[in-house]
Each structure stands twice: as C-alpha cells, then as structure tokens.
N, C-alpha and C positions, 0 to 999 in steps of 0.2 A: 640230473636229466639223463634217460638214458640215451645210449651211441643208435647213431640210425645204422641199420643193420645194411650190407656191399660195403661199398668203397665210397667216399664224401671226397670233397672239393680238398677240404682242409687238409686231410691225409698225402695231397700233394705236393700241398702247399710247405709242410712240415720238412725242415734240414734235419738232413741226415746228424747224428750224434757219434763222436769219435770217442775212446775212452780217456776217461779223464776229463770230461764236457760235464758240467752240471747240466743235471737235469732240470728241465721245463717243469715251470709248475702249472699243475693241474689240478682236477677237483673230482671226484667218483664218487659213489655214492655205498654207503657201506652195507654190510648183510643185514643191519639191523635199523637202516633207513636212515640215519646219518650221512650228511656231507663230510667228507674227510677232504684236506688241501695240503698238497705236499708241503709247502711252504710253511704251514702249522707244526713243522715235526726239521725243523731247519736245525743242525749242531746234533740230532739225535741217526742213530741208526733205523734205518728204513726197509722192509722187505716184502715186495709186489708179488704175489703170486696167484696167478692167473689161471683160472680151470674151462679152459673150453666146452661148450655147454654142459658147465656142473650146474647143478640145479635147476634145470630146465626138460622140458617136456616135449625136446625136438628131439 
C-alpha cells in the first residue's frame, strides 16, 4: 500500500529510535510489485536505501 503523501497521525505517533534499538518491522512494497517485510530477512543483513522522488514524474 502506498504512504499517503504530508505528514499522517501515525508518523507521530511513532518513538523515536536510539542506536542500538531494533528496528520496527514493516512492510513496502518493492520496484518490482512485491511485498517485502522486514522481519522476512531477521539473522540476515539488511540495506534501505531511499531515493527521493526517483522514479517519479514530479
């Protein structure tokens, strides 16, 4: 599902994370239409990276 675009309730609702905090699992959806869940990938190394409107038409 994609993020609704501003700022959402939940985004406030969310604690802050210190290092050394497991991370929250979540769920996004991949480039290729796949759900991907952090929690699927748990004992493995994991790398998020994020492109501010890459791929997009704005």
């Amino acid at each position: 599902m994609p993020a609704a675009k501003g700022r959402t309730k939940l985004a406030t609702e969310t604690k802050t994370l210190k290092v050394g905090d497991a991370a929250p699992d979540f769920s996004l959806r991949s480039h290729d239409g796949r759900e991907i869940t952090l929690s699927d990938y748990r004992g493995k190394s994991v790398v998020l990276a994020f492109f501010a409107f890459a791929f997009t038409n704005t």
